[in-house]
Short mmCIF file of the C-alpha atoms (twelve columns), coordinates in Angstrom:
data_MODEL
# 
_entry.id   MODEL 
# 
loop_
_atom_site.group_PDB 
_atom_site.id 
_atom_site.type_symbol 
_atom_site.label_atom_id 
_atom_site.label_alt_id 
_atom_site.label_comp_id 
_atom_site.label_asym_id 
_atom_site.label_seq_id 
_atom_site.Cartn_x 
_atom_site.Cartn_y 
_atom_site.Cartn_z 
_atom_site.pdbx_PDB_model_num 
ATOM 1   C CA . UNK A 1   53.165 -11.909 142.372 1 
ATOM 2   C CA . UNK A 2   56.104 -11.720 144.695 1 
ATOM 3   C CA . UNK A 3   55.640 -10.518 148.666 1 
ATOM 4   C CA . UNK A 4   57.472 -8.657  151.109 1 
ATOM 5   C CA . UNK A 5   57.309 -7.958  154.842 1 
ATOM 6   C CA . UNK A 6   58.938 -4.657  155.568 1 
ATOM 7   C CA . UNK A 7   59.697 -2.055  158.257 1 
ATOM 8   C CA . UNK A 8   58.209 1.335   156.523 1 
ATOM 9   C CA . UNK A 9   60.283 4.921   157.617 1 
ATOM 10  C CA . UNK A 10  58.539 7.383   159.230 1 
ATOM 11  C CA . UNK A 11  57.442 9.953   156.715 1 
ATOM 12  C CA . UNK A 12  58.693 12.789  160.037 1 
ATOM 13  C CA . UNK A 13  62.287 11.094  159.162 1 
ATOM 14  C CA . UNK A 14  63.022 9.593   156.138 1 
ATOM 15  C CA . UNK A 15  64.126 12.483  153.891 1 
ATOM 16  C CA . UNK A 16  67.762 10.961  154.154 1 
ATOM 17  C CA . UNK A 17  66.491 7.927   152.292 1 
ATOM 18  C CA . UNK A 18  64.510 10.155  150.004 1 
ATOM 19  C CA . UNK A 19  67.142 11.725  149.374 1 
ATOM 20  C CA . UNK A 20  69.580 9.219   147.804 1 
ATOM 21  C CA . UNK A 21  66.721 7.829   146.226 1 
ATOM 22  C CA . UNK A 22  66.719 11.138  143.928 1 
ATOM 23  C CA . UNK A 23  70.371 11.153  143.196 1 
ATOM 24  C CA . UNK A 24  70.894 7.696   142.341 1 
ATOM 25  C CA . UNK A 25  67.675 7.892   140.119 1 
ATOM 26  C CA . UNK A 26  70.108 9.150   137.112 1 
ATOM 27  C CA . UNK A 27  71.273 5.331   137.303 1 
ATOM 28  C CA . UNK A 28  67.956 3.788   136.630 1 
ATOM 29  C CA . UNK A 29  65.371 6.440   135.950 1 
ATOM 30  C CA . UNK A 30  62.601 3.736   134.539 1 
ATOM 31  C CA . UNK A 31  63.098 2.204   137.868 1 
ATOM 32  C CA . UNK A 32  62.994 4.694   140.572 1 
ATOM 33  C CA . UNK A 33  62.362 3.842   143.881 1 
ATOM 34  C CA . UNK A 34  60.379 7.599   144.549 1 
ATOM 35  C CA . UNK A 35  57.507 5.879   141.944 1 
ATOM 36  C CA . UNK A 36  56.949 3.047   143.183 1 
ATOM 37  C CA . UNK A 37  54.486 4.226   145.411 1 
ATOM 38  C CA . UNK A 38  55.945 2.780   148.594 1 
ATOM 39  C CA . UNK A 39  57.765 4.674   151.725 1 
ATOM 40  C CA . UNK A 40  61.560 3.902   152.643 1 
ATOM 41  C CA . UNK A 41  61.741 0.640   153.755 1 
ATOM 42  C CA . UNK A 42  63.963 -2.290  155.319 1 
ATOM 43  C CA . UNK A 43  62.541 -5.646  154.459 1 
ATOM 44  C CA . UNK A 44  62.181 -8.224  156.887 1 
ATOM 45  C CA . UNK A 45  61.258 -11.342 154.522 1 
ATOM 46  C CA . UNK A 46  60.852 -12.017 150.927 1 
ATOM 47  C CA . UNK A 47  58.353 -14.393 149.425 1 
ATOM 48  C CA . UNK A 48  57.292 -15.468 145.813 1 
ATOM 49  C CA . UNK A 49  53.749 -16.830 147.252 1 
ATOM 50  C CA . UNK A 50  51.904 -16.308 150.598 1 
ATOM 51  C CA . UNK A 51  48.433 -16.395 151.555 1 
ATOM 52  C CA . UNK A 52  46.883 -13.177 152.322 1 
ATOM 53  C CA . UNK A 53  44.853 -14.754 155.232 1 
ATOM 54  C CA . UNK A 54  48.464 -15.537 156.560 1 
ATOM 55  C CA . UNK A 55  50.051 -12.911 156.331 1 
ATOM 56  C CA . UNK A 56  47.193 -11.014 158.394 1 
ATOM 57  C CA . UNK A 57  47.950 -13.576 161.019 1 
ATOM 58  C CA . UNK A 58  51.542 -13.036 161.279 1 
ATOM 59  C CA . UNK A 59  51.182 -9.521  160.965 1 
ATOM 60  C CA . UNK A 60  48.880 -9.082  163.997 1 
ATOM 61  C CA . UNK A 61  50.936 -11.954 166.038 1 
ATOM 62  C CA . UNK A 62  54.265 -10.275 165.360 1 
ATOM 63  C CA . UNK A 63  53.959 -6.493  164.988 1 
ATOM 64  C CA . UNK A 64  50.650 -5.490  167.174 1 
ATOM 65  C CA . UNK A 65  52.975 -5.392  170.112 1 
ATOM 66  C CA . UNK A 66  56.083 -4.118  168.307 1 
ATOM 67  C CA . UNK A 67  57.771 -0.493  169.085 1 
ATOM 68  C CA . UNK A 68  59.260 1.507   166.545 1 
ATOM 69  C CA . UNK A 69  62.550 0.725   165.270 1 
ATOM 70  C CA . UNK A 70  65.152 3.985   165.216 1 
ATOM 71  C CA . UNK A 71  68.373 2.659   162.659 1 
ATOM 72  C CA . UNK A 72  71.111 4.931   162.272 1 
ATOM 73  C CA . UNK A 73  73.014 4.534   158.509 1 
ATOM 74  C CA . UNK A 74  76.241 5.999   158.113 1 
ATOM 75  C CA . UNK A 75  77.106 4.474   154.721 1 
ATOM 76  C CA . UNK A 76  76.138 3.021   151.212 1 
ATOM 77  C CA . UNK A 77  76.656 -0.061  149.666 1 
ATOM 78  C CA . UNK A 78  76.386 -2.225  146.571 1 
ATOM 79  C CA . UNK A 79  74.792 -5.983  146.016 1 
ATOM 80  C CA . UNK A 80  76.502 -7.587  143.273 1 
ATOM 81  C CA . UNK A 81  73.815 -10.772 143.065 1 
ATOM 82  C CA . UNK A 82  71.046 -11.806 142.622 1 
ATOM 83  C CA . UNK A 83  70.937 -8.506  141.199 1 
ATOM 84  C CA . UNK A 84  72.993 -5.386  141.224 1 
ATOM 85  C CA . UNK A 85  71.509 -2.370  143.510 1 
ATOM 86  C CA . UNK A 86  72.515 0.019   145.903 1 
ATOM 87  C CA . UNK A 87  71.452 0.309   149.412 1 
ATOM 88  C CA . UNK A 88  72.350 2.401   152.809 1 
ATOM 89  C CA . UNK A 89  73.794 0.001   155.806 1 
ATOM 90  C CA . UNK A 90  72.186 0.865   158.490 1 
ATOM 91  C CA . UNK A 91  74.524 0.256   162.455 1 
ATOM 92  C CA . UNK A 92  73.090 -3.146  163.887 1 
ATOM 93  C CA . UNK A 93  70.045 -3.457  165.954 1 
ATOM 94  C CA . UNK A 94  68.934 -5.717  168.750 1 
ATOM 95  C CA . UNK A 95  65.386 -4.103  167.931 1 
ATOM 96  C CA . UNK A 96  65.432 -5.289  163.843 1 
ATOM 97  C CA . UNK A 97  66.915 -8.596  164.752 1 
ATOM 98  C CA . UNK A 98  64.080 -9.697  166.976 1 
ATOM 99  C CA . UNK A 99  61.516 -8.431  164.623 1 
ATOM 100 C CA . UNK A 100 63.188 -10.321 161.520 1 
ATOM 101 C CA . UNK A 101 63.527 -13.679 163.732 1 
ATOM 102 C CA . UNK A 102 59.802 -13.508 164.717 1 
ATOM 103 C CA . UNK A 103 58.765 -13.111 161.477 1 
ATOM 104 C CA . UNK A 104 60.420 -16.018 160.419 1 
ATOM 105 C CA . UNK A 105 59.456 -18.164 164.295 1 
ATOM 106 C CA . UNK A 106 55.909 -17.350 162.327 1 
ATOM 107 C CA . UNK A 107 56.597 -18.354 158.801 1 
ATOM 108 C CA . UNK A 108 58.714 -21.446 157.861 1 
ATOM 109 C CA . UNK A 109 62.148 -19.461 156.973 1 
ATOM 110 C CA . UNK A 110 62.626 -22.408 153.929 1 
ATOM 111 C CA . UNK A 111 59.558 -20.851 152.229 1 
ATOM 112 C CA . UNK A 112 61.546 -17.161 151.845 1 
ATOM 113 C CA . UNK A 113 63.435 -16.208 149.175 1 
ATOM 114 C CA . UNK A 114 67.509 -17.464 150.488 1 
ATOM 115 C CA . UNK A 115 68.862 -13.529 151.018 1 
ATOM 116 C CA . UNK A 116 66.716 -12.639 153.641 1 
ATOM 117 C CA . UNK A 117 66.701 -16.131 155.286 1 
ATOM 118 C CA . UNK A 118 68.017 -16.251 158.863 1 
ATOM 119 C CA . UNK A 119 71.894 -16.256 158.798 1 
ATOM 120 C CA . UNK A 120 71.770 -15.072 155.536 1 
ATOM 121 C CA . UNK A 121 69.681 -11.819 155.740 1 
ATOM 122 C CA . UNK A 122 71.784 -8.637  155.623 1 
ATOM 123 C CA . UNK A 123 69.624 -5.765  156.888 1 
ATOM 124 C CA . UNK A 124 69.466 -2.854  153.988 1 
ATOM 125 C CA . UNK A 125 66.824 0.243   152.776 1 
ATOM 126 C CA . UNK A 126 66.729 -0.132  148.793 1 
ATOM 127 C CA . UNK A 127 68.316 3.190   147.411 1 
ATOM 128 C CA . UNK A 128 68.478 1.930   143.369 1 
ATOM 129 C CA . UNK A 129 67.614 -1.015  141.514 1 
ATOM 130 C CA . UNK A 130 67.948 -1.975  138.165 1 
ATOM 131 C CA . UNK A 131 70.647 -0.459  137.077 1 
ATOM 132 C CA . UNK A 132 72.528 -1.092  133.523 1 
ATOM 133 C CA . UNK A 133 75.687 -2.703  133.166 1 
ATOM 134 C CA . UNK A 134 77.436 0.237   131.672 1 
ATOM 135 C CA . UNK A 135 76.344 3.002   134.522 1 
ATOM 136 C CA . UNK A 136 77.361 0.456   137.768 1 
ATOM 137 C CA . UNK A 137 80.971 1.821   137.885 1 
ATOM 138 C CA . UNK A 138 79.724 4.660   137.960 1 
ATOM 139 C CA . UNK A 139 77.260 3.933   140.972 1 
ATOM 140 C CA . UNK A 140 80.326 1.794   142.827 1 
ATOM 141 C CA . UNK A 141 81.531 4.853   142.864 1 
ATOM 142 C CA . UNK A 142 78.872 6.749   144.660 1 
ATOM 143 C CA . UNK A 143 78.316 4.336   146.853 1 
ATOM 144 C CA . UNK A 144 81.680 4.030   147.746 1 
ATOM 145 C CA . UNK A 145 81.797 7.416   148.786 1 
ATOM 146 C CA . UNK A 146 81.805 8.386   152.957 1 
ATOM 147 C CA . UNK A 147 78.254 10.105  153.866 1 
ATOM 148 C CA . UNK A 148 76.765 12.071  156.555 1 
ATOM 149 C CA . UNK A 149 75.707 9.598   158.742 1 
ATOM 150 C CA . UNK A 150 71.603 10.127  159.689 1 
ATOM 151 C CA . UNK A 151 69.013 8.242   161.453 1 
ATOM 152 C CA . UNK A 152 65.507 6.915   160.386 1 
ATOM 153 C CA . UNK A 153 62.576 6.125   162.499 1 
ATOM 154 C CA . UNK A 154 60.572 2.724   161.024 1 
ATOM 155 C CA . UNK A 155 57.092 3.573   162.669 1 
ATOM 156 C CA . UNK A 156 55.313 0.977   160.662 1 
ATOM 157 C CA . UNK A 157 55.237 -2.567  159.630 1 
ATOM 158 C CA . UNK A 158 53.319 -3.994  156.128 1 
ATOM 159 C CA . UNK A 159 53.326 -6.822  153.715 1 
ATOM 160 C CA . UNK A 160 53.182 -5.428  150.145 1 
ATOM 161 C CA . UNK A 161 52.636 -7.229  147.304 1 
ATOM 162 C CA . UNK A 162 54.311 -6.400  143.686 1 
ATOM 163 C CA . UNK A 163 55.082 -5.225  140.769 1 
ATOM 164 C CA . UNK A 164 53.080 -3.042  140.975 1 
ATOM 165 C CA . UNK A 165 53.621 -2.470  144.803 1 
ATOM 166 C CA . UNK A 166 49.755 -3.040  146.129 1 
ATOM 167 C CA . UNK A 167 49.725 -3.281  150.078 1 
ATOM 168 C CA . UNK A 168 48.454 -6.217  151.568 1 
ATOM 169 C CA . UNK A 169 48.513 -5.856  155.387 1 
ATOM 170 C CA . UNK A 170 49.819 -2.759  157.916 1 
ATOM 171 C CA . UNK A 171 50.171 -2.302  161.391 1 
ATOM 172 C CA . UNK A 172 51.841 1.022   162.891 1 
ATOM 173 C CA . UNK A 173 54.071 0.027   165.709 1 
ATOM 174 C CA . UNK A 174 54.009 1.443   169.447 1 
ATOM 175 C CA . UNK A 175 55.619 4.526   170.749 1 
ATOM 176 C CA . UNK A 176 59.309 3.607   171.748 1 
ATOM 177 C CA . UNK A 177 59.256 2.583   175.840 1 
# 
């Protein structure tokens, strides 16, 4: 069982990310992100084994005094390895920064998976995974192509294990200052 720490969208704004999800499903419809259960998400650090008991820890030590993270995307994008998927960019953030460096001041960085690693982590909410060979030209494409740009409100923090997605831990972050 593989686990992730993530950022979770507000369910007020994440109909953008919804969104895409839908029309991107056509790519990978055994895959879709809208069944797996789990809200719109940015993930903050990737793991192929953690103990529960410590991810409760670094969950209370790192997001009980967090505030919500607002992240503005304004386009989509394509990860060629480890594996192909599409994903929407969101503009940089002081506020995800921070959160991604404490979670990995808690946990020994060398224990998570190399892409979301400090200095190697590129920020990114999942639009379509899994994808065939033979349909990613066609989703380079799409991707490729200039959107509406929209903002997202991450009101939550969890650890989730999967496949299937089961969540582990959650905290809700604080009101914005």
């Amino acid at each position: 069982m593989q686990y992730a720490i993530n950022l979770t969208a507000s369910v007020e704004t994440d109909a953008p990310l919804r969104a895409q999800w839908v029309e991107l499903e056509r790519f990978a419809p055994e895959i879709a992100m809208s069944a797996l259960g789990h809200p719109p998400h940015v993930t903050l650090a990737f793991y192929d084994t953690i103990a529960e008991t410590e991810v409760h820890a670094v969950m209370g030590s790192v997001f009980d005094s967090a505030s919500v993270v607002r992240l503005r995307f304004a386009a989509l994008r394509c990860f060629e390895h480890p594996a192909f998927l599409v994903w929407a960019a969101p503009d940089p953030s002081d506020d995800l920064s921070r959160l991604h460096a404490a979670v990995h001041e808690a946990i020994d960085p060398a224990r998570c998976q190399e892409h979301y690693r400090p200095g190697q982590w590129v920020p990114h909410a999942t639009l379509a995974i899994g994808i065939p060979e033979d349909r990613r030209f066609e989703a380079r494409a799409l991707a490729a192509r200039a959107i509406e740009p929209f903002e997202v409100v991450f009101d939550t923090a969890d650890c989730s294990a999967f496949f299937p997605v089961r969540p582990i831990a959650r905290r809700p972050l604080l009101p914005a200052p």
